[in-house]
Backbone as CSV, one residue per row, in Angstrom:
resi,resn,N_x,N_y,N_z,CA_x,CA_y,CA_z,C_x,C_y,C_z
1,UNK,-0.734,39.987,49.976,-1.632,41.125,50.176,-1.122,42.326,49.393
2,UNK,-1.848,42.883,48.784,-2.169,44.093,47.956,-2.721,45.113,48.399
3,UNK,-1.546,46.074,48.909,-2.115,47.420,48.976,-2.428,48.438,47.860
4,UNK,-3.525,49.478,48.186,-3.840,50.037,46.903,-4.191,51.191,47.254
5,UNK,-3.657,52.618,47.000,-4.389,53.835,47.545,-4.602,54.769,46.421
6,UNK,-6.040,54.899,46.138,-5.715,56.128,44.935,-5.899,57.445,45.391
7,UNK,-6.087,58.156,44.835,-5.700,60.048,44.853,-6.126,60.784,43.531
8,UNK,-6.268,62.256,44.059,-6.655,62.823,42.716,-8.159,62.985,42.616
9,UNK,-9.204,62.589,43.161,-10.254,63.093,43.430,-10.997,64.039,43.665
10,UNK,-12.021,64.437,43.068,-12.564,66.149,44.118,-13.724,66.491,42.784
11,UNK,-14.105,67.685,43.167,-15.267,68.362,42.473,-14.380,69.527,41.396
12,UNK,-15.073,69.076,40.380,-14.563,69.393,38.891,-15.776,69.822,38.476
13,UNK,-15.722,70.990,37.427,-17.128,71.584,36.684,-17.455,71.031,35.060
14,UNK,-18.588,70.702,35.279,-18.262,69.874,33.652,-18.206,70.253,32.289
15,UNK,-17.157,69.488,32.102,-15.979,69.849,30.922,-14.727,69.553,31.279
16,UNK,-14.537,69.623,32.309,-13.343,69.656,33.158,-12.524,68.135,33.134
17,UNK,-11.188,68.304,33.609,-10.897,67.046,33.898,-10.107,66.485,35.221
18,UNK,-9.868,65.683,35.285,-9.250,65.213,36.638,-7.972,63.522,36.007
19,UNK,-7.373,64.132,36.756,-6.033,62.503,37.052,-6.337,61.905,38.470
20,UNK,-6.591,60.742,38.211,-6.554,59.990,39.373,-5.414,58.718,39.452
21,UNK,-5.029,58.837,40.226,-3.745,58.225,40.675,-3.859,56.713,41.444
22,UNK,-3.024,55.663,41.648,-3.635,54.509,42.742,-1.845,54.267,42.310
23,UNK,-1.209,54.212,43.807,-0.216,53.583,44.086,-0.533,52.100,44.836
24,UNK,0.028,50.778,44.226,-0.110,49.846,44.833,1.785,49.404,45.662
25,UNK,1.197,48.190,46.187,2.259,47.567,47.380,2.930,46.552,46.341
26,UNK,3.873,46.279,46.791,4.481,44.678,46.270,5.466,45.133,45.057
27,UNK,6.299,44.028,44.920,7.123,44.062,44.447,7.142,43.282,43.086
28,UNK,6.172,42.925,42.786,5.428,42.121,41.291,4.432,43.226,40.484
29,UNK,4.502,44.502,40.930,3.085,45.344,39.842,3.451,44.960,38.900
30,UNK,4.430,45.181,38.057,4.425,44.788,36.577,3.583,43.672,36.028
31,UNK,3.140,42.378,37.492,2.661,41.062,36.494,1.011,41.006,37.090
32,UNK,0.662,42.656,37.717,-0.461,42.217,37.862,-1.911,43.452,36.400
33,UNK,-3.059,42.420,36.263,-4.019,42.909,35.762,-4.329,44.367,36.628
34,UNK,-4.208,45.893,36.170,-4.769,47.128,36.906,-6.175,47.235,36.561
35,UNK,-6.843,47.777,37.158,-8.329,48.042,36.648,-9.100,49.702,37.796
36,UNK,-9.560,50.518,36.534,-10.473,51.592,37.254,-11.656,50.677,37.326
37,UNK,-12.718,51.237,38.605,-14.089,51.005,38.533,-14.588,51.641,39.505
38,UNK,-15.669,52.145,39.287,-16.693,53.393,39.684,-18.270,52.692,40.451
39,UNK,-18.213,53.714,41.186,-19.882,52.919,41.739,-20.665,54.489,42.088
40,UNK,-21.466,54.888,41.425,-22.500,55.740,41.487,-23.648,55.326,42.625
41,UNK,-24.058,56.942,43.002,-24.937,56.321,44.590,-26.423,55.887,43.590
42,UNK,-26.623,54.317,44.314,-27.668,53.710,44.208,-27.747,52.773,42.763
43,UNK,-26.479,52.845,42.254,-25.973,51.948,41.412,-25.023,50.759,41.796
44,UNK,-24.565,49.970,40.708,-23.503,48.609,41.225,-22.422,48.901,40.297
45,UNK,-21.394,48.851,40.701,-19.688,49.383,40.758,-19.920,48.457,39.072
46,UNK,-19.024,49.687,38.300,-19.038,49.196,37.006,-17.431,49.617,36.614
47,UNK,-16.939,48.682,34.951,-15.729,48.539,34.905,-15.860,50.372,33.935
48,UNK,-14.670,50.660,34.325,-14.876,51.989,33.452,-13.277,51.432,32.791
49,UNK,-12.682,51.086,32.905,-11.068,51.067,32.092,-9.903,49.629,33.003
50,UNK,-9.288,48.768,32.183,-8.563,47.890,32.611,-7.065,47.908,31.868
51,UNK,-6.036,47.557,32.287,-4.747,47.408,31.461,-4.021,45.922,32.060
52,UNK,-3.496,45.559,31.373,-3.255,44.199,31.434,-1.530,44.307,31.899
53,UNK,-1.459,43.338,32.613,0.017,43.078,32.308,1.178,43.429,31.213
54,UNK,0.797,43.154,29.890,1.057,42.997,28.787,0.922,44.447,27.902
55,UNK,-0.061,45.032,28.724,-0.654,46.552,28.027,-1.455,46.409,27.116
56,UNK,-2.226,45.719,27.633,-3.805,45.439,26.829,-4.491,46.760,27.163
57,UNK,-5.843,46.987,26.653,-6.271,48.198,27.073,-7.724,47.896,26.977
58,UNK,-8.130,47.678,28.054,-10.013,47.710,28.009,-10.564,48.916,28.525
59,UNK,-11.955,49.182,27.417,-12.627,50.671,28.262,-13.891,49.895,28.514
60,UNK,-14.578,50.330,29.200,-16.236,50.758,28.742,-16.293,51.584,27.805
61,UNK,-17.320,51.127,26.925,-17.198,51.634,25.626,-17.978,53.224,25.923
62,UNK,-18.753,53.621,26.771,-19.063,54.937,26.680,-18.275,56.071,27.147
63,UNK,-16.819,55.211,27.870,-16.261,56.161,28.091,-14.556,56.388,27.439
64,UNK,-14.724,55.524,26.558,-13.402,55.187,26.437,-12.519,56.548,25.047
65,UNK,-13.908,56.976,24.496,-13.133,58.214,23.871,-12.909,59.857,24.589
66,UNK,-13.099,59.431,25.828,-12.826,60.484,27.082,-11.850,60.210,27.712
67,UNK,-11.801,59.071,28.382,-10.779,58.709,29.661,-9.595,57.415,28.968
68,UNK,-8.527,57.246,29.666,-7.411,56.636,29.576,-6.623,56.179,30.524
69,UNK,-6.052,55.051,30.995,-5.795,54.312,31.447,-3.989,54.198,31.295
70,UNK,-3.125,54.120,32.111,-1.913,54.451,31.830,-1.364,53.591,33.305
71,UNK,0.121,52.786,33.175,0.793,52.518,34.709,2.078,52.487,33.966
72,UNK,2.677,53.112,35.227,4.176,53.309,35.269,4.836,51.840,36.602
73,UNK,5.258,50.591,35.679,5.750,50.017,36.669,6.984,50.392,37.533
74,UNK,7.685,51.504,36.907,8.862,51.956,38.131,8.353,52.468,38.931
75,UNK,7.124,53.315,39.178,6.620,53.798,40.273,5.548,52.790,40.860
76,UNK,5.038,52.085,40.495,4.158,50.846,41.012,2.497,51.999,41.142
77,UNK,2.713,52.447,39.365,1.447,53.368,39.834,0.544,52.990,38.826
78,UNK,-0.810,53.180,38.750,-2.114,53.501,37.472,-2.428,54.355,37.372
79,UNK,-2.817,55.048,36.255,-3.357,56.642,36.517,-4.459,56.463,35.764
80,UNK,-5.776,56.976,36.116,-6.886,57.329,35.151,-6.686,58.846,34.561
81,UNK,-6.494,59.111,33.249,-7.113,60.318,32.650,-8.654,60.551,32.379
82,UNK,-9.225,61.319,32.457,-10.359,61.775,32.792,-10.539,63.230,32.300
83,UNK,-11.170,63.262,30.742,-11.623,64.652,30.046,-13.093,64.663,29.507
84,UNK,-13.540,65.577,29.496,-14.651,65.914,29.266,-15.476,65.489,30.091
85,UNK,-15.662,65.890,31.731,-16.304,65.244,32.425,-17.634,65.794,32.555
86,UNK,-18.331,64.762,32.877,-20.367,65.160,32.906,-20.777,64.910,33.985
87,UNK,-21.908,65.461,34.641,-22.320,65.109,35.692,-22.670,63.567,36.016
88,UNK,-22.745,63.086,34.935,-23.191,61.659,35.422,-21.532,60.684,35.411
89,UNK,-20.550,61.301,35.192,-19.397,60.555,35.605,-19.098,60.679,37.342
90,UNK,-20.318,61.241,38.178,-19.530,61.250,39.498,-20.080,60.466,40.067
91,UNK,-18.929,59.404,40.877,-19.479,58.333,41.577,-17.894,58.186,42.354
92,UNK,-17.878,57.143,43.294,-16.843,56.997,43.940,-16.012,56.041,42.821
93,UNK,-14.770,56.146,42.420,-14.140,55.542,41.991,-12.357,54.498,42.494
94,UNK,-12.671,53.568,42.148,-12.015,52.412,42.872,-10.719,51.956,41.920
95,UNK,-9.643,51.777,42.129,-8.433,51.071,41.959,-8.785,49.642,41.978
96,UNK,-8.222,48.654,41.514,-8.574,47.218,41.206,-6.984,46.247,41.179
97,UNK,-6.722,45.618,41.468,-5.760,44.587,41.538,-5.859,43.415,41.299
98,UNK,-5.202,42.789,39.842,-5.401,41.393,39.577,-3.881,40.677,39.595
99,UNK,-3.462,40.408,40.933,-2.201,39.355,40.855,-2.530,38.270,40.056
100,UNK,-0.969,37.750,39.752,-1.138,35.971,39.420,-1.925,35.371,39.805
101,UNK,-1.180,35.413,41.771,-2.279,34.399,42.597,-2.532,35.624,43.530
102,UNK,-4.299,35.179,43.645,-4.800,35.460,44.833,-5.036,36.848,44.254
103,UNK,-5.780,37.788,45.471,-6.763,38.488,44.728,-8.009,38.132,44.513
104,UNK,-9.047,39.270,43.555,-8.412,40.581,43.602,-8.452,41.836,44.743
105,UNK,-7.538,42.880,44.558,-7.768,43.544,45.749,-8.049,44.728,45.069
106,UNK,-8.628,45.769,46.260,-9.443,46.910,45.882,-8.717,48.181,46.733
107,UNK,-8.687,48.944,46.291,-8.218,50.417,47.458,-9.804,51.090,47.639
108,UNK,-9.370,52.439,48.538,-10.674,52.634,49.101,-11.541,53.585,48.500
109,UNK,-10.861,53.764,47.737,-12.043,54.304,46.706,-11.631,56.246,46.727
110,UNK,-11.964,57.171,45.604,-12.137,58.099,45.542,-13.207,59.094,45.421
111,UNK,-13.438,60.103,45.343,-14.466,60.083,45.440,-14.571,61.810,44.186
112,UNK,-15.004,61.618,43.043,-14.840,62.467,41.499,-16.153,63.102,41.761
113,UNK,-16.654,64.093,41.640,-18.237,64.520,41.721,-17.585,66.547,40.702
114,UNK,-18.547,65.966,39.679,-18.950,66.967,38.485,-20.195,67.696,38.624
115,UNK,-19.778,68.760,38.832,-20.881,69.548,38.713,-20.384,70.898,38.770
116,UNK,-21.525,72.186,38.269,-21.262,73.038,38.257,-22.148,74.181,39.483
């Protein structure tokens, strides 16, 4: 089992930016797949940014010359960077966990809302 809590959330004016944070559990982060993903109200949870074990680096391509994706395995952390934010980047955003085995697990989500 995979714990996952992120942080760093809140109301930002757009342009603005925000760090969002997700500390996970266990003593293997280094060998697991991290992943951001977002779910807008009345939409279905989409991948916004992934990093691999290895330090692969996946975006969604509309957001990927804005935001960035970063983990520190001594702290067992992921961080989303998050610049130039628009109103349509606010949705609740989710931490992601891909162990070896088993999985994946999710934290409870944050919650980013842009506006002015």
């Amino acid at each position: 089992q995979v714990q996952l809590v992120e942080s760093g959330g809140g109301l930002v004016h757009p342009g603005g930016s925000l760090r969002l944070s997700c500390a996970a559990s266990g003593s293997a982060f280094s060998t697991y797949s991290m992943g951001w993903y977002r779910q807008a109200p009345g939409k279905q949870r989409e991948l916004v940014a992934r990093i691999s074990s290895g330090g692969s680096l996946t975006y969604e391509d509309s957001m990927k010359s804005r935001f960035t994706i970063s983990s520190d395995n001594a702290k067992n952390k992921v961080y989303l960077e998050m610049n130039s934010l628009k109103p349509e980047d606010t949705a609740v955003y989710y931490c992601n966990a891909v162990p070896l085995i088993k999985g994946p697990y999710w934290g409870q989500g944050t919650q980013v809302t842009v506006s002015s």
